[in-house]
N, C-alpha and C positions, 0 to 999 in steps of 0.2 A: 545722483544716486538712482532716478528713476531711469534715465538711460542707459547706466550700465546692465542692472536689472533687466531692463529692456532685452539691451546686447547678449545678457547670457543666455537668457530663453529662448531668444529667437535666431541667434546667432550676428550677423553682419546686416542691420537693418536697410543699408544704404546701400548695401553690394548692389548691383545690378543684375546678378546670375544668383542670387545666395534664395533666391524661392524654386529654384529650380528641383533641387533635388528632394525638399519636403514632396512635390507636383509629382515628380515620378517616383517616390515611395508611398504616396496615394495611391497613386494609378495601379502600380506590384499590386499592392495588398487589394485593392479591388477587384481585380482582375486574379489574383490567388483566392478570395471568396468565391467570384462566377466558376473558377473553375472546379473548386471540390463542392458547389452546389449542384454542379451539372454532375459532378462522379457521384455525387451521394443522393441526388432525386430528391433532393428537400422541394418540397411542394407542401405548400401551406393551404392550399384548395383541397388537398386530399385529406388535410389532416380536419382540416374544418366538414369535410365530407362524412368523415369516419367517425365525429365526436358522438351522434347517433349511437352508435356500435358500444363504443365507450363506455356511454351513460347505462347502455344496456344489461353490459358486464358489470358492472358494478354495482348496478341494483339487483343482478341476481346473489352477487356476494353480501345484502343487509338483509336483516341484521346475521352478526356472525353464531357461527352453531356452538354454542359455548359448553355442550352437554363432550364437544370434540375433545378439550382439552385437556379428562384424564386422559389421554390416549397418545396426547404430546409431551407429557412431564417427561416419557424418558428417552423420546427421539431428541427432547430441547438441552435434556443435561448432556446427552450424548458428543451433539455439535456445540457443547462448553469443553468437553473434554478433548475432541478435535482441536478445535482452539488452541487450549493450553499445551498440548504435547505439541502439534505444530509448530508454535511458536519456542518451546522448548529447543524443540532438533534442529530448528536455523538456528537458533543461538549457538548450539554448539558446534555447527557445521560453519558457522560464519567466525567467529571469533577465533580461531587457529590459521587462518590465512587472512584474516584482515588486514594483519599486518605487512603481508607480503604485498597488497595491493595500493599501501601508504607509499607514495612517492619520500616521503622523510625516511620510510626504514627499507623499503625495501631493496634486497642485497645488489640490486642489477635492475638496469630496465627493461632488459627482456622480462624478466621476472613480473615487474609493474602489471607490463599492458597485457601480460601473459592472464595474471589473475583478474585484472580489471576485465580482459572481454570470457573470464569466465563469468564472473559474478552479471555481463549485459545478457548472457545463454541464457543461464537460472532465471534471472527473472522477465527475461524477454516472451519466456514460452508458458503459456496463462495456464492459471490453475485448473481449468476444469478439462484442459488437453493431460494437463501432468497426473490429474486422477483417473481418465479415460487408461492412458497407461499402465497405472497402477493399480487398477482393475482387471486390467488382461492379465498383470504379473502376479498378483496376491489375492485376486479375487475381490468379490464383495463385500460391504460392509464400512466398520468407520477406520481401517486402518489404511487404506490409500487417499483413504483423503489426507489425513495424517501428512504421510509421506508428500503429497502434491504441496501442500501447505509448508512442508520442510524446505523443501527444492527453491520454491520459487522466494518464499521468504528469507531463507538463505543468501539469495542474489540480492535483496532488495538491503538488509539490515549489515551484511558486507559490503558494501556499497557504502552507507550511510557511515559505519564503523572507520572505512579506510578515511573518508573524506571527514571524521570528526578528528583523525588521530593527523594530519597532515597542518590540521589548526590552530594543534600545540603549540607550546611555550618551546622553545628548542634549548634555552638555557640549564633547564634539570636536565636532560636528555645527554649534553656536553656535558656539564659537569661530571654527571655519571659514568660518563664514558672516559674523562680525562683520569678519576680514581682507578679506572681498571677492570668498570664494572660488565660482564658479557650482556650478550641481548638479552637473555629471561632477566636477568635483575634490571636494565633499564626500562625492559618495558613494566615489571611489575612493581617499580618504586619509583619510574619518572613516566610511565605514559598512560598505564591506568587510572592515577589518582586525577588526572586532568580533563577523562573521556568518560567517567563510570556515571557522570549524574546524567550527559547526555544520551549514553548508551542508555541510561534505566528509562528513559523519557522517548528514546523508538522504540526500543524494548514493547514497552504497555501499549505504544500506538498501531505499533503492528498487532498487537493481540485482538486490539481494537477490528483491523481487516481481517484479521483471521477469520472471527467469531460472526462478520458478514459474510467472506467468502465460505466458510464452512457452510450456512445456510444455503449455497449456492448447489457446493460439491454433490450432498446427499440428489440429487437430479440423474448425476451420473449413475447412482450406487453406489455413494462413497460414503452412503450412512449420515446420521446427522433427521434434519426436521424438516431437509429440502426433499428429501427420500419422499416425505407425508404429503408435502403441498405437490410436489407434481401429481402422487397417486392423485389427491381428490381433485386434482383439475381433469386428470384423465376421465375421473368418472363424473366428470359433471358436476361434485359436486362444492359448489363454489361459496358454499356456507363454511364449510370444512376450511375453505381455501383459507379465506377470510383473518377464521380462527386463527389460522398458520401464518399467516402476515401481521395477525395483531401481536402475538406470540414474539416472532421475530421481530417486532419493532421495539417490541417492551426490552427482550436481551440487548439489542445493540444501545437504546436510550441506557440501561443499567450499565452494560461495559463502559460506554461514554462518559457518565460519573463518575461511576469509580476511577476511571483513569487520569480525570482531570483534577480528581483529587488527591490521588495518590501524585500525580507529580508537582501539583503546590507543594505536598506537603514536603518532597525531597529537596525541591530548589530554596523552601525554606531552611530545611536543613546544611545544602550546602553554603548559605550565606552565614 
């Protein structure tokens, strides 16, 4: 027993060539480390250099200016409501072609890889590029953020949708189709009942990213509570800032409960 065990981990203990290839997939991957350390300037001298500067900045942000906070109650509901239309409009932008990108339903495979490398576009190109955009298109404010937070989450939750609906059960899906039944009835009586506890469980987690990257967007102009904290880094003042970070950690810690609640409490439901 102990040898076989042995044999499966290790592979062929006695081989005489069988350490070979672990030795040069060491060697890859180290040699793949040296080299994106050299592209990326990871220097651990400079960071230990820098911790000075650090510590500096962050003692100019305590204690936080808490006199700041009526002033963020409606930049903070602003980037909630961000949020939730965001993540609204990918849903409804993602779920009508989901299915086109499911290899089990989709009509042709041109069609597949057609929508698959739409949905890698959407979300390959980052939100604060897709609200810089949609800032030159609609102007300022919280409704390009919106829109940026549409786009990209779109990609990300069509994606998710295709590859949960490919993981069906295929037996209701035949049967359906041997009764007679067209595609909106087999997807609405054999493919959603099998996908909607998972859908509701990205659904909440992407709201989860949203309601972070929304804090992000307002930077550009896309409105929201990042609008505030860049102003008061602009001007120095880094008490302000502070406020606007404790702010923002408080909403993400609260999306994060809620949402790990609310999907106990479905998965409970679905058993």
């Amino acid at each position: 027993m102990r040898l076989g065990a042995y044999t499966l981990l290790l592979g062929r203990p006695s081989g005489r060539h069988g350490w070979w290839p672990r030795l040069l997939a060491g060697a890859a991957f180290l040699a793949l480390l040296q080299w994106a350390a050299r592209g990326a300037q990871v220097s651990f001298g400079e960071l230990i250099k820098g911790l000075p500067w650090i510590g500096d900045f962050l003692a100019r942000m305590v204690p936080p200016h808490w006199g700041f906070l009526e002033k963020l109650v409606q930049p903070a509901l602003e980037t909630i409501q961000i949020a939730i239309w965001g993540t609204l409009f990918a849903v409804l932008l993602a779920v009508p072609v989901c299915f086109l990108a499911a290899r089990n339903l989709a009509p042709s495979t041109l069609v597949f890889h057609a929508m698959r490398q739409v949905f890698n576009v959407t979300r390959g190109i980052n939100e604060i590029i897709l609200a810089l955009i949609f800032v030159a298109a609609v102007g300022l404010g919280p409704f390009p953020g919106v829109l940026a937070l549409a786009v990209h989450g779109a990609g990300m939750l069509g994606k998710f949708f295709a590859e949960s609906i490919e993981e069906i059960d295929q037996g209701p899906i035949e049967a359906l189709r041997a009764t007679g039944a067209g595609p909106i009835q087999t997807i609405i009586f054999g493919v959603l009942p099998q996908v909607v506890t998972a859908w509701i469980a990205v659904v909440l987690y992407r709201f989860e990213t949203n309601l972070r990257q929304a804090t992000v967007l307002g930077m550009v102009g896309a409105g929201g509570i990042g609008f505030e904290l860049v102003g008061s880094m602009k001007l120095f003042q880094y008490q302000d800032t502070a406020t606007c970070i404790v702010v923002i950690i408080v909403m993400v810690m609260a999306a994060d409960q809620m949402s790990t609640r609310l999907r106990a409490w479905i998965q409970q439901g679905a058993h």
